[in-house]
C-alpha positions in Angstrom: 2.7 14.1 -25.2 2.3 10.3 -24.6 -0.3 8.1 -26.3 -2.8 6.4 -24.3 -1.3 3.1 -25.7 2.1 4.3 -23.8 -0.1 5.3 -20.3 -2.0 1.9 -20.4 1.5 0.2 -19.9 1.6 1.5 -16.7 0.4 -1.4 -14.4 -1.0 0.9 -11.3 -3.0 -1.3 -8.7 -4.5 -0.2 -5.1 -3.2 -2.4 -2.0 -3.0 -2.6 1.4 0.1 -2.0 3.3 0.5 -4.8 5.8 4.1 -4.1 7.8 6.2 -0.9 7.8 9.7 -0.2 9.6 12.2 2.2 9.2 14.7 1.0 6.2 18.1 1.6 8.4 20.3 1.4 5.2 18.6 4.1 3.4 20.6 7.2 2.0 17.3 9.4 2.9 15.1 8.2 5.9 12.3 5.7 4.6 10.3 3.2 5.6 10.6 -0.6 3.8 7.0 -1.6 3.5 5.4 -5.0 2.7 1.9 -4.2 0.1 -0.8 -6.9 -0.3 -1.7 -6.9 -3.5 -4.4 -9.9 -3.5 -4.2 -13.3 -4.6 -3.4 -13.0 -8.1 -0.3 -10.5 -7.5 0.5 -11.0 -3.9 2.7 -9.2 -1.5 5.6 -7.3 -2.9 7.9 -5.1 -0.9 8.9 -1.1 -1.8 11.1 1.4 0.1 9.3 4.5 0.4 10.8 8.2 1.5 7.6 9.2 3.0 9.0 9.6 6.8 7.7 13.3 6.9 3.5 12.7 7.3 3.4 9.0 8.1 4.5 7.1 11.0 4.7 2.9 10.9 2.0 2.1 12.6 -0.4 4.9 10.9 0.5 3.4 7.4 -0.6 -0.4 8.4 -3.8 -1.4 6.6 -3.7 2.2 4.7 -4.6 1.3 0.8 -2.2 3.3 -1.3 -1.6 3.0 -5.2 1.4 1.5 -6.6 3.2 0.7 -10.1 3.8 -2.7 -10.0 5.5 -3.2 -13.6 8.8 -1.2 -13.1 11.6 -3.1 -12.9 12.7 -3.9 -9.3 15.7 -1.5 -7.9 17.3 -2.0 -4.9 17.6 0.3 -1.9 19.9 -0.8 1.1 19.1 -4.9 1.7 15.2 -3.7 0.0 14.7 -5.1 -3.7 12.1 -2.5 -4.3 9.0 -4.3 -6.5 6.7 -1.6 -6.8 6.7 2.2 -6.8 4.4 4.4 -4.4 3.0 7.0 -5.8 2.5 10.3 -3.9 2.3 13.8 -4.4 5.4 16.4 -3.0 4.9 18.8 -1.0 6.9 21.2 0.9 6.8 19.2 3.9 7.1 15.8 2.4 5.2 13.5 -0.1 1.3 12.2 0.1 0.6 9.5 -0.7 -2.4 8.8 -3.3 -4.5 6.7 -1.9 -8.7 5.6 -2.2 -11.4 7.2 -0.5 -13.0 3.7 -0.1 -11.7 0.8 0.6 -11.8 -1.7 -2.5 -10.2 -5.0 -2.7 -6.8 -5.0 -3.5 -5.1 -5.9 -7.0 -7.8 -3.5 -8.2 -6.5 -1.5 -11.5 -6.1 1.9 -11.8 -7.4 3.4 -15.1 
């Protein structure tokens, strides 16, 4: 068991992805993603094994949920800033995502 103090260090926000391609130096097929995070964050990049359910253009403007407080990692040429988060499955992962649209940078409690 974790505390609540320990979850509420986890920096989860909602934003917008705003350009995906396929990232060509990945081990596993993903796509490298740019997130809009709003003005007080910004836009921060991730590389996200998600191939399976989502094509490029069906993930632009999709609002997902993301941990922006890790510390970056680096996948192929992509220094990953924030991690995805998503649900496996047996034919890929989900991602978590709104069922309204809200401005992004929003927190996730």
């Amino acid at each position: 068991m974790i505390k609540l103090e320990d979850f509420e260090k986890i920096d989860m926000r909602v934003g917008t992805i705003i350009s995906a391609s396929i990232n060509k130096g990945a081990r596993h097929k993903a796509y490298k993603l740019e997130i809009d995070f709003g003005k007080e964050i910004g836009i921060k990049k991730s590389s996200a094994q998600i191939t399976e359910y989502y094509r490029e253009e069906d993930l632009i403007n999709k609002q997902v949920i993301a941990v922006i407080n890790f510390e970056p990692i680096k996948i192929s040429e992509v220094k990953s800033e924030v991690r995805i988060l998503g649900v496996a499955s047996p034919g890929g992962v989900i991602l978590l995502s709104t069922d309204n649209h809200v401005e992004n940078g929003k927190r996730v409690y």
